[in-house]
C-alpha positions as CSV (number, residue, x, y, z in Angstrom):
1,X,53.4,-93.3,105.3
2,X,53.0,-94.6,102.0
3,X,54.6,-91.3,100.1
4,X,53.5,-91.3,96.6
5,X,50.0,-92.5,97.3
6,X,50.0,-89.2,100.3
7,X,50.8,-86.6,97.6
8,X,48.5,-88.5,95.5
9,X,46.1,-88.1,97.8
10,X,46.1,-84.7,98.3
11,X,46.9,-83.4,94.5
12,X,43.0,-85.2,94.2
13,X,41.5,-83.3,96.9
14,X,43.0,-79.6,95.6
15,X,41.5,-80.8,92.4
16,X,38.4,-81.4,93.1
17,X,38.5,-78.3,95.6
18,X,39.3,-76.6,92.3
19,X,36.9,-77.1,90.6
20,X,34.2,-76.9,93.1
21,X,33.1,-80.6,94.0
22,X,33.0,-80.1,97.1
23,X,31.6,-83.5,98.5
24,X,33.8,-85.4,96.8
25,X,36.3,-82.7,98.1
26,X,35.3,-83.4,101.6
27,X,36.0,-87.2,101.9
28,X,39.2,-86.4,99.9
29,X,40.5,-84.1,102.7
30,X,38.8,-86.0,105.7
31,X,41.5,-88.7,104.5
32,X,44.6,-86.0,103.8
33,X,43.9,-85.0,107.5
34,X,43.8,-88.5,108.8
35,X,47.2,-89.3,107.7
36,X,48.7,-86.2,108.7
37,X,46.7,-83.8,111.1
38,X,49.3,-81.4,111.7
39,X,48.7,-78.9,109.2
40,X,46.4,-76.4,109.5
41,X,46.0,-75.6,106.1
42,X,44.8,-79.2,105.3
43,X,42.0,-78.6,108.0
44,X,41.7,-75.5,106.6
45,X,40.3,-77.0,103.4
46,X,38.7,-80.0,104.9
47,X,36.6,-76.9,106.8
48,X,35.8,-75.1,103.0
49,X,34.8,-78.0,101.9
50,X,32.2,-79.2,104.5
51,X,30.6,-76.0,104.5
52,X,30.2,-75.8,101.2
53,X,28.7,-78.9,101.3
54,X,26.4,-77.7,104.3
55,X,27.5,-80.2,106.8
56,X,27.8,-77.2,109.0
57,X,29.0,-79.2,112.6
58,X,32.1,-81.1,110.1
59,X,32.5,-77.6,109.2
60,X,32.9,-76.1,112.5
61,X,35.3,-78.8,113.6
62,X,37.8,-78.6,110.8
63,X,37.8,-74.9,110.9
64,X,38.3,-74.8,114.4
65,X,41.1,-77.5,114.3
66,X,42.7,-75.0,111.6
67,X,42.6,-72.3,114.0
68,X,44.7,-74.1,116.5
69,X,47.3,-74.4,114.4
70,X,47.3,-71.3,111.7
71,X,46.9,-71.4,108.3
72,X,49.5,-70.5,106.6
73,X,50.6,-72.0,102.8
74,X,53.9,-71.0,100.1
75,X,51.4,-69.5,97.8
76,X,50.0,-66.3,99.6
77,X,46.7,-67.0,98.3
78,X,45.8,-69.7,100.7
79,X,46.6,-68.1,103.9
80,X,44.0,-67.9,105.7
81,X,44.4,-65.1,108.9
82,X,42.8,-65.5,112.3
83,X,40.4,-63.2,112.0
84,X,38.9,-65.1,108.6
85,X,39.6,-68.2,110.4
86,X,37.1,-66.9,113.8
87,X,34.0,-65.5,110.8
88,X,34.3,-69.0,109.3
89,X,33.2,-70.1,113.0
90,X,31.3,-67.9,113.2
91,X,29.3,-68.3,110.2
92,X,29.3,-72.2,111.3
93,X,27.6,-71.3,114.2
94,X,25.0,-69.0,112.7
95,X,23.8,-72.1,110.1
96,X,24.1,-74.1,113.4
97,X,21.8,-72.0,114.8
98,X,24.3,-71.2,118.1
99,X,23.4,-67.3,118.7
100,X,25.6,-66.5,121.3
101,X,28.7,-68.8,119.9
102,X,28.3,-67.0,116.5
103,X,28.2,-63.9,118.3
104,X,31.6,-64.3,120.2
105,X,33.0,-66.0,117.4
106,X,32.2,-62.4,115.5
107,X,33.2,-60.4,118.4
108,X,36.9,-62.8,118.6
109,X,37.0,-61.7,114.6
110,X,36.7,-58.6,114.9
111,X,38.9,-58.1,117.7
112,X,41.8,-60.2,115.6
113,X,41.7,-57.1,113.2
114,X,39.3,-58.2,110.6
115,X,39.8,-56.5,107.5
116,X,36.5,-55.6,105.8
117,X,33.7,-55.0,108.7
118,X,31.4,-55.1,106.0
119,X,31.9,-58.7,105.7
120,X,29.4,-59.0,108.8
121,X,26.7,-57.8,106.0
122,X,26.5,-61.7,104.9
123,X,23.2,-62.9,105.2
124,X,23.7,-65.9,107.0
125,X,24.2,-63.8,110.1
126,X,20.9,-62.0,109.6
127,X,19.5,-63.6,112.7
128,X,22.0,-62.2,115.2
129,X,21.2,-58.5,113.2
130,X,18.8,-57.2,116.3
131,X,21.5,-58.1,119.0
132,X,22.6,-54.9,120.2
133,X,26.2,-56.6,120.6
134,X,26.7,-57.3,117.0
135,X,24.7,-53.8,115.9
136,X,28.2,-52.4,117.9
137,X,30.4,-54.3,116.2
138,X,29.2,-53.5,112.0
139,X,30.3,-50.6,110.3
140,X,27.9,-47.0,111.6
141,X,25.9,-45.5,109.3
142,X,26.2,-41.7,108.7
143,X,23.5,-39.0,110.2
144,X,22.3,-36.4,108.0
145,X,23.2,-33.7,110.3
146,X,26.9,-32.4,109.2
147,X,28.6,-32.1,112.6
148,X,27.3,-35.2,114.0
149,X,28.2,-36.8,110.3
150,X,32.2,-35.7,110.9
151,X,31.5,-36.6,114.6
152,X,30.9,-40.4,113.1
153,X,33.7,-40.3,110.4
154,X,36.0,-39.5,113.4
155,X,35.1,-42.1,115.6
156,X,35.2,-44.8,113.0
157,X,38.9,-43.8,111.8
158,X,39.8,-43.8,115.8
159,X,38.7,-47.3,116.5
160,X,39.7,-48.6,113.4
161,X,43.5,-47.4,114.0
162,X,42.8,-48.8,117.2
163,X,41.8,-52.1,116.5
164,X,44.4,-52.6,113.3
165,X,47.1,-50.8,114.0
166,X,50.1,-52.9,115.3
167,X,51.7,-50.1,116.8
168,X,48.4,-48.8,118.4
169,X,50.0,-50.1,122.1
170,X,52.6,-47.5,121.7
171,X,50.2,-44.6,120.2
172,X,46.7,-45.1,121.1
173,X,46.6,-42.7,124.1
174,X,48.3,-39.7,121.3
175,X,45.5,-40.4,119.1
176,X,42.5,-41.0,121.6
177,X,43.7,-37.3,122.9
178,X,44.0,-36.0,119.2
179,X,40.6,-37.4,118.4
180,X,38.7,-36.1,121.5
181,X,40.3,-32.7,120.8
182,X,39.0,-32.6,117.2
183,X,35.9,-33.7,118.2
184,X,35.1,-31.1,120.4
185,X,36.4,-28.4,117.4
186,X,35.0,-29.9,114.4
187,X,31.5,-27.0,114.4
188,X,34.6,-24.7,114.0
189,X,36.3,-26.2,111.3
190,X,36.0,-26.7,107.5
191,X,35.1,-29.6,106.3
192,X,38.9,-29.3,104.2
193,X,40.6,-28.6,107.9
194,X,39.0,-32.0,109.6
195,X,40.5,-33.9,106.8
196,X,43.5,-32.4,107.2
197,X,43.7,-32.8,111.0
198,X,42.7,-36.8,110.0
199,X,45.7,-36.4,108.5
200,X,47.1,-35.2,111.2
201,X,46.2,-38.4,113.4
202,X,47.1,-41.0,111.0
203,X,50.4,-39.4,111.2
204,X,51.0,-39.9,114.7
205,X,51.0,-43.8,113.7
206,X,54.6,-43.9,111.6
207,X,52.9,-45.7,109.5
208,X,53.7,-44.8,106.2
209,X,50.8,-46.5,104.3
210,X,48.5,-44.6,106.5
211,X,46.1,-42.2,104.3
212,X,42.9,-40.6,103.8
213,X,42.3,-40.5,99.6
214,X,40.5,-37.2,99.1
215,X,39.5,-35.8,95.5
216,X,40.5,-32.0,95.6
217,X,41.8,-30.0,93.1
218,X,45.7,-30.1,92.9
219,X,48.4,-27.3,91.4
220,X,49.4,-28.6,88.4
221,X,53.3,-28.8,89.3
222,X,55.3,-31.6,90.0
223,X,58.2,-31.4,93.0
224,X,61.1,-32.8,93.9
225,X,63.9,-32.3,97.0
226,X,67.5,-31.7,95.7
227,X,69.3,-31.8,98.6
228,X,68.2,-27.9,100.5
229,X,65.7,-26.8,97.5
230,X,62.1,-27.7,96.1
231,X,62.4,-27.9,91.9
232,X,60.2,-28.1,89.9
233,X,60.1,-31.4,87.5
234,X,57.5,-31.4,86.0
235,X,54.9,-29.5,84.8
236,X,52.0,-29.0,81.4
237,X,52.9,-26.9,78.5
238,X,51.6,-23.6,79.4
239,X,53.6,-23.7,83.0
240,X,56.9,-25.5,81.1
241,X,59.0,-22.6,81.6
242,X,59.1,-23.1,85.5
243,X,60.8,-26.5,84.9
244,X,64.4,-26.4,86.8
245,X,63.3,-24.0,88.6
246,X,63.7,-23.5,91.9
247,X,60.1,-23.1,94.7
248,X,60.9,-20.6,97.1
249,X,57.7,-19.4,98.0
250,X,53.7,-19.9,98.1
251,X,51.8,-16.6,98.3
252,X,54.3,-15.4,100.0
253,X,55.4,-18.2,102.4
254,X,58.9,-19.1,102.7
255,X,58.3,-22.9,100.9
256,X,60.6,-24.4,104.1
257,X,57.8,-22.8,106.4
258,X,54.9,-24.2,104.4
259,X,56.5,-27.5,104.5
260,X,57.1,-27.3,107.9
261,X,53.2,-26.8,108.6
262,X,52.7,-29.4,106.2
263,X,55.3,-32.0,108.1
264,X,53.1,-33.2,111.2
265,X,49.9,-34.3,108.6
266,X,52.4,-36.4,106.8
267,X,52.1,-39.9,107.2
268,X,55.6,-42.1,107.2
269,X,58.3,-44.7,108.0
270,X,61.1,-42.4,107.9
271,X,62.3,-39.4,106.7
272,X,63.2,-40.3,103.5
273,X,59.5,-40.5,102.9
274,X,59.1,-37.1,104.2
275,X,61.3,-35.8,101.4
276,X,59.3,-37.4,98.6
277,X,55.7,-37.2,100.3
278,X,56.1,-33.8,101.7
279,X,56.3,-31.9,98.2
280,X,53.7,-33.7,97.6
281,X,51.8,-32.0,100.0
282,X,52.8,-28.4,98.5
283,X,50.6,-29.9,95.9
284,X,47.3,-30.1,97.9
285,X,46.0,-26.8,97.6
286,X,42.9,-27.3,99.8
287,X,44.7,-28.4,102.8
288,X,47.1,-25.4,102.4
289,X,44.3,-23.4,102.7
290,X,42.6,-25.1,105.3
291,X,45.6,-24.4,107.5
292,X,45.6,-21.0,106.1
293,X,48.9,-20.8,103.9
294,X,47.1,-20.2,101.3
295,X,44.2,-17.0,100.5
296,X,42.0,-19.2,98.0
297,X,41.5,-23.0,97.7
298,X,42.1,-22.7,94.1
299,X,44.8,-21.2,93.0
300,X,48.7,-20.3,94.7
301,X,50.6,-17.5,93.8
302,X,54.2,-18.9,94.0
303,X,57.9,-17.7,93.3
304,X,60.1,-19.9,91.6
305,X,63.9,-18.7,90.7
306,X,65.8,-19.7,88.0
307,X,68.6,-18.6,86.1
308,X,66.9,-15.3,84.4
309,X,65.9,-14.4,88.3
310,X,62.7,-14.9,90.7
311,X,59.3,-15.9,88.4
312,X,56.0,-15.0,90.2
313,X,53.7,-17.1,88.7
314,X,49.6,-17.6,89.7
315,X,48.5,-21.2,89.1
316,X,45.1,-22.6,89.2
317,X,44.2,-26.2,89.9
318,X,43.6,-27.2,86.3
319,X,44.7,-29.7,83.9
320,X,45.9,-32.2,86.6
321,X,45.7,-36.2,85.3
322,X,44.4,-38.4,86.7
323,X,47.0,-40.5,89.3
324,X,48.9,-43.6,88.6
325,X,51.6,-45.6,89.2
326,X,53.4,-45.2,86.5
327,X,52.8,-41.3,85.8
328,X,53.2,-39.8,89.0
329,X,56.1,-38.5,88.5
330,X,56.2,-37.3,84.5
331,X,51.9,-37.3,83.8
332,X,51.2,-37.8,80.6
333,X,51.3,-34.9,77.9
334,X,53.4,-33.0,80.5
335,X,56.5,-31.3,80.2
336,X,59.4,-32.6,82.3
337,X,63.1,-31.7,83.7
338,X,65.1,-34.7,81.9
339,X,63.9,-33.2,78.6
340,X,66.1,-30.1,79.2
341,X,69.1,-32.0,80.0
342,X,72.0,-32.7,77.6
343,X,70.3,-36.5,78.0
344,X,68.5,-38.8,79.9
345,X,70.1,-40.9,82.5
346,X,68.9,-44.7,81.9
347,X,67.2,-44.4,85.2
348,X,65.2,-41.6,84.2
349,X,64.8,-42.8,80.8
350,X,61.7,-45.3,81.4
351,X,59.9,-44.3,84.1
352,X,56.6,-45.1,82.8
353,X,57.4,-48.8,82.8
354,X,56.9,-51.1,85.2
355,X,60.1,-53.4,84.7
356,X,62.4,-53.5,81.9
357,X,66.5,-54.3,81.5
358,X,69.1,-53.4,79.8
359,X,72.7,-55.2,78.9
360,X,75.4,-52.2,78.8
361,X,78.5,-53.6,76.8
362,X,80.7,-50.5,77.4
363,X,80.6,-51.3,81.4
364,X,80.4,-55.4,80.9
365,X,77.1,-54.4,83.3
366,X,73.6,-55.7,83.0
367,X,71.3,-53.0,84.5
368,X,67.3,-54.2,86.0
369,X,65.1,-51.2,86.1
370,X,62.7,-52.3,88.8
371,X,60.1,-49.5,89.1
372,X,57.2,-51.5,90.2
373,X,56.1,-54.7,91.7
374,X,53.2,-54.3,90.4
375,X,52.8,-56.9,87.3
376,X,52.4,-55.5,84.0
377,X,49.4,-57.6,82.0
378,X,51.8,-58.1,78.9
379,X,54.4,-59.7,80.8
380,X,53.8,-61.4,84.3
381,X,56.8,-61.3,86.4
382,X,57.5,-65.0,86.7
383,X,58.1,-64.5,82.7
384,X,59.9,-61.7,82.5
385,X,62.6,-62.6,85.5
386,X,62.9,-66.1,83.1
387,X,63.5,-64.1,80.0
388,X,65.7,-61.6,82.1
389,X,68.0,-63.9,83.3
390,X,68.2,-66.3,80.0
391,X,69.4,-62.9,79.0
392,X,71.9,-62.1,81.7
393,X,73.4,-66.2,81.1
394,X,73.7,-65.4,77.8
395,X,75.4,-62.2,77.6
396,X,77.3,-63.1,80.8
397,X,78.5,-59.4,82.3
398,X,80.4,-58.9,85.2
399,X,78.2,-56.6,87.0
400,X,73.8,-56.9,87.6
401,X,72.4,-53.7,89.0
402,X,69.3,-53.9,90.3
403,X,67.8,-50.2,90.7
404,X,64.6,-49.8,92.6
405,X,65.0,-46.0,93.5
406,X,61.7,-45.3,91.9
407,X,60.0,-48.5,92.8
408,X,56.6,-47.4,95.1
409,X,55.8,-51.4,96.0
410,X,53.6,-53.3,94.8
411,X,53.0,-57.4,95.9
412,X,55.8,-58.6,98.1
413,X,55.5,-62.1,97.2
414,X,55.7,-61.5,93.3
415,X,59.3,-59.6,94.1
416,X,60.5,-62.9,95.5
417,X,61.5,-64.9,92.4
418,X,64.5,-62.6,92.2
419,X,66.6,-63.5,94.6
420,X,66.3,-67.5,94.1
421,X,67.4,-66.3,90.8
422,X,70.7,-64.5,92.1
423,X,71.3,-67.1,94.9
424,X,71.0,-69.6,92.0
425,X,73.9,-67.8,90.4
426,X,76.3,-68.2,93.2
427,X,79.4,-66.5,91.2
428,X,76.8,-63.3,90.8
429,X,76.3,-62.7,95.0
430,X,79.5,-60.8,95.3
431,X,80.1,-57.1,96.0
432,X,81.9,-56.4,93.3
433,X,79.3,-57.9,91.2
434,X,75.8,-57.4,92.5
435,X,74.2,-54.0,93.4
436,X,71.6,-52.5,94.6
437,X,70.4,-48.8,93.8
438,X,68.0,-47.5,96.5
439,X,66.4,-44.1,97.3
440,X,63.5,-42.1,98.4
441,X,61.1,-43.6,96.4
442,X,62.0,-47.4,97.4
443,X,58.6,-48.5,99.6
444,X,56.7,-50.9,100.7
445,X,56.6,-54.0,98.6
446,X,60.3,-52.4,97.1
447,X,61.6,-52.1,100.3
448,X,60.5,-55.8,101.7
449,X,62.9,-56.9,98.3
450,X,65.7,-54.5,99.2
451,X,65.8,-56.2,102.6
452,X,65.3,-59.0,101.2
453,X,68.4,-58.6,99.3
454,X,70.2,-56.9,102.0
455,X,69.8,-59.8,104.2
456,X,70.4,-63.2,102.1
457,X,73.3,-61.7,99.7
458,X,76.3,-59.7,99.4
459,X,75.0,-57.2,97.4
460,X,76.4,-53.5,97.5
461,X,73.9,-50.7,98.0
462,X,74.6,-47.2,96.3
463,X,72.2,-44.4,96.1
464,X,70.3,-42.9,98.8
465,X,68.5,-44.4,102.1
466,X,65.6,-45.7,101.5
467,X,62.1,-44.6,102.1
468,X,61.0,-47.2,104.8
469,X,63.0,-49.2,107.6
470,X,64.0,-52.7,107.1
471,X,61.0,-53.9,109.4
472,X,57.9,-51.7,109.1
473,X,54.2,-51.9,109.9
474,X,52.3,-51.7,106.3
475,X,49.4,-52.8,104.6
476,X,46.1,-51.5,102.1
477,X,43.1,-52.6,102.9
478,X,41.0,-49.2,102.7
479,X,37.7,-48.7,104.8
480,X,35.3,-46.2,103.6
481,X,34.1,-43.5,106.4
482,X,30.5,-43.1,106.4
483,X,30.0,-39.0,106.4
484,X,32.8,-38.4,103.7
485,X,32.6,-40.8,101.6
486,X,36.8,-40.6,102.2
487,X,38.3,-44.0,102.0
488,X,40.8,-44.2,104.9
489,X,43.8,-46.7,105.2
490,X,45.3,-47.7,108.4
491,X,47.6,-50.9,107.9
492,X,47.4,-54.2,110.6
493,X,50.6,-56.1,109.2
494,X,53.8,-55.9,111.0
495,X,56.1,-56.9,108.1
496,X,60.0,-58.0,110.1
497,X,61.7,-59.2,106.7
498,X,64.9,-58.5,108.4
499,X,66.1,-59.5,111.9
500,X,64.0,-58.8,114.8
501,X,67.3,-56.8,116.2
502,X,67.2,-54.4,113.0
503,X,66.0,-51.0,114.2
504,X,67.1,-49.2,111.5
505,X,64.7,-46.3,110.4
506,X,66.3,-47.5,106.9
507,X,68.7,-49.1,104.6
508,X,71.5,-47.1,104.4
509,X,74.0,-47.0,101.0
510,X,77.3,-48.6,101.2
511,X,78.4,-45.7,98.1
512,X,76.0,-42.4,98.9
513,X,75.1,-41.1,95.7
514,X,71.9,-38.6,96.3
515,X,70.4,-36.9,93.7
516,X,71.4,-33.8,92.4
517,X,70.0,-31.1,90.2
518,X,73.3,-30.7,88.4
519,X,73.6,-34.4,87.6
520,X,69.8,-34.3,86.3
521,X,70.5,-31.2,84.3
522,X,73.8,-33.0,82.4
523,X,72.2,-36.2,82.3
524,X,74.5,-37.8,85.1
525,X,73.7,-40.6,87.1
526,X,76.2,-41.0,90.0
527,X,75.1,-44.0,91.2
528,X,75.7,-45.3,88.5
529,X,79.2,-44.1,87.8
530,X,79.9,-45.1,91.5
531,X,79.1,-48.6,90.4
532,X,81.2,-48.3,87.3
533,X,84.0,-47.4,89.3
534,X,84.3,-50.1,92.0
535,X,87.3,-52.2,91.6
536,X,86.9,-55.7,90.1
537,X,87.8,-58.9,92.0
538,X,89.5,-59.7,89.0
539,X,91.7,-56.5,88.7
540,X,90.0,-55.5,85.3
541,X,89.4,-51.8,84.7
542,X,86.6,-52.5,82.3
């Protein structure tokens, strides 16, 4: 192989794929494939290219070489999966005019777990439309008739968990009974009660990013565990005087007995991420009063004790802003706990931003706050782990901390850049020098990085577990159910970042340091100070 002239080769065909020449692109990749026709990806684009160009039977070929041998490339955005892989086929065959190929080639797609069934919408396969074996296949639309309307929503979200889910071997016969059960009840229930029993299925999964979205009303309160009690966080000016204090009841309902209703409709990896998502239940006032913990659907009475004694306080779903990433836990314009406190722990301190550091002379410590992987537009993550660690070389501490407690997830693949930049620092990937401050909160996307971390260095983790397992099934590619309107989740990636021998239901903390109301209150952060007060390879006490 003549080596230059190769990646010449092929840097001319991407370019030309770029920008849309595809002829040109064509012979360009016809060649890249004839000197090496191992990689599916190459095919792949040889494939793209033909079709664009409508020679249709090239097309085909190439596409079907690239299924042979996966498509798979270092920059996420070119993977192709085998279920986009057997609609390019199948869209082949339709232009070819091959009914019954472009049929099965739709069927094998759909079967493979194809995201988006709406996809079969494309016009090219309008001439296979009146086949009763693709009708099956697209997405049902809804009867007017309500029960029958339900009836449809719940056979779509069966056979869709059915059909994506990874783990559907080991739970498809719970939720084929579930399902059947509901369906035979659902002339009987509330329309709020069948979402909530949805709820219920999804959560036979383990699946953590399993959901229904609804848009009900919500008590204007944010929650959050301290070890045995519910506190409130969180909450808008006219309700600020319940912050710190503790929820003991909802009209009347021990709040340990309304969560424990509430436990079997929450969807998760562990439970960790029963602790956070399960106040967050005590939230939803309409499910509480579809399973009738509640009198009305709009307002709770609730008790919540505090130093001056037990509050009983009546709170309407008002005033609750609209959901973010970034706000879930202190909305804007709101009231929070941290205000009260003698200060604000730095992890507490700048929660509404995505990513931001911090050098910290007094501890010789350079401190990441890594609360999303989500980029922020202003500065893209490639940039900001650049400027981040032209900042760490400079100031040179002893110690990096990188705390993704609060981190929810984001995209996997832009987390990635951080550890080739601590393997890059050999003299950094030490115990004593690199942590990692985990908890609750630390999912999806933020937990792939944690085990990411876990795995490659010698990091030590302080904190609490965190809220998935080390491999986890995961994924958000919504569907919409037809009746409802509800968009539902069920996820069809297995992600194993760690070994395929780790079954841990998390990543446990070398140092334990969960959270505490009295640390909140006095502006502690014992993570933190655990960190501080590991001994130093090189005996210092600084």
């Amino acid at each position: 192989m003549d080596t230059p002239a190769y990646l010449h080769l092929v840097a001319q065909a991407e370019e030309a794929t770029a920008r849309d020449d595809f002829s040109t692109a064509a012979g360009l990749w016809h060649d890249v494939t004839d000197v090496n026709p191992t990689g599916g990806y190459l095919w792949y684009r040889l494939g793209q290219a033909e079709y664009e160009s409508g020679r249709y039977e090239a097309a085909l070929t190439a596409f079907e070489q690239a299924g042979e041998r996966g498509v798979c490339h270092r920059r996420p955005q070119f993977v192709r999966l085998p279920a986009e892989l057997a609609l390019d086929i199948a869209r082949c065959h339709a232009r070819l005019g091959n009914r019954e190929a472009a049929i099965e080639s739709i069927t094998a797609a759909v079967e493979l777990g194809l995201y988006d069934l709406n996809e079969l919408s494309d016009d090219v396969f309008k001439d296979v439309a009146d086949d009763r074996r693709f009708r099956q296949l697209t997405m049902p639309s809804a009867p007017a008739e309500r029960n029958a309307g339900w009836r449809t929503d719940l056979t779509l979200l069966t056979a869709e968990i059915l059909r994506r889910s990874p783990v559907a071997h080991r739970y498809g016969n719970d939720v084929a009974r579930a399902s059947t059960e509901l369906e035979r009840r659902i002339p009987v229930l509330s329309d709020a009660r069948i979402v909530a029993e949805f709820h219920r299925i999804l959560a036979l999964l383990g699946d953590g990013h399993a959901f229904i979205t609804t848009t009900q009303p919500e008590l204007p309160l944010r929650l959050f565990r301290f070890e045995e009690t519910v506190v409130v966080i969180a909450a808008p000016p006219r309700l600020a005087h319940l912050i710190g204090g503790e929820l003991t009841a909802v009209d009347d309902r021990p709040v340990d007995d309304v969560l424990a209703e509430l436990e079997p409709l929450v969807a998760r990896d562990n439970r960790q991420q029963l602790l956070n998502d399960g106040t967050t239940r005590l939230r939803d006032i309409a499910t509480l009063h579809a399973l009738g913990l509640t009198e009305r659907p709009d307002r709770a009475v609730i008790d919540v004790t505090g130093p001056t004694g037990v509050q009983r306080v009546t709170v309407h779903t008002v005033d609750v802003p609209a959901p973010s990433r970034m706000n879930r836990f202190r909305p804007d314009g709101w009231v929070w706990l941290p205000e009260k406190a003698e200060r604000t722990p730095l992890h507490l301190a700048r929660l509404a931003e995505p990513y931001w550091y911090e050098y910290l002379p007094d501890h010789d410590l350079f401190y990441f706050g890594f609360n999303s992987v989500v980029e922020d537009g202003k500065s893209p993550l490639p940039s900001f782990f650049a400027d981040m660690f032209d900042h760490f070389d400079e100031v040179k501490p002893y110690r990096f901390v990188v705390d993704v407690r609060w981190n929810g997830g984001g995209n996997t693949f832009k987390a990635l850049e951080l550890l080739n930049r601590v393997l890059a620092r050999p003299d950094l990937n030490r115990p004593d020098r690199l942590f990692v401050i985990t908890g609750r909160n630390t999912f999806s996307a933020a937990q792939n990085t944690v085990t990411t971390l876990w795995l490659h260095t010698d990091a030590t983790f302080v904190g609490e577990p965190t809220g998935s397992s080390p491999n986890f099934t995961g994924e958000v590619v919504g569907f919409q159910l037809p009746h409802s309107g509800l968009t539902a989740n069920v996820s069809d990636l297995h992600w194993q970042t760690s070994v395929p021998l780790d079954h841990r239901t998390w990543i446990e903390p070398d140092l334990y340091a969960p959270p505490r109301l009295s640390d909140w209150l006095a502006g502690h952060d014992p993570a933190l100070a655990a960190i501080t007060r590991y001994p130093r390879r090189d005996g210092s006490d600084a």
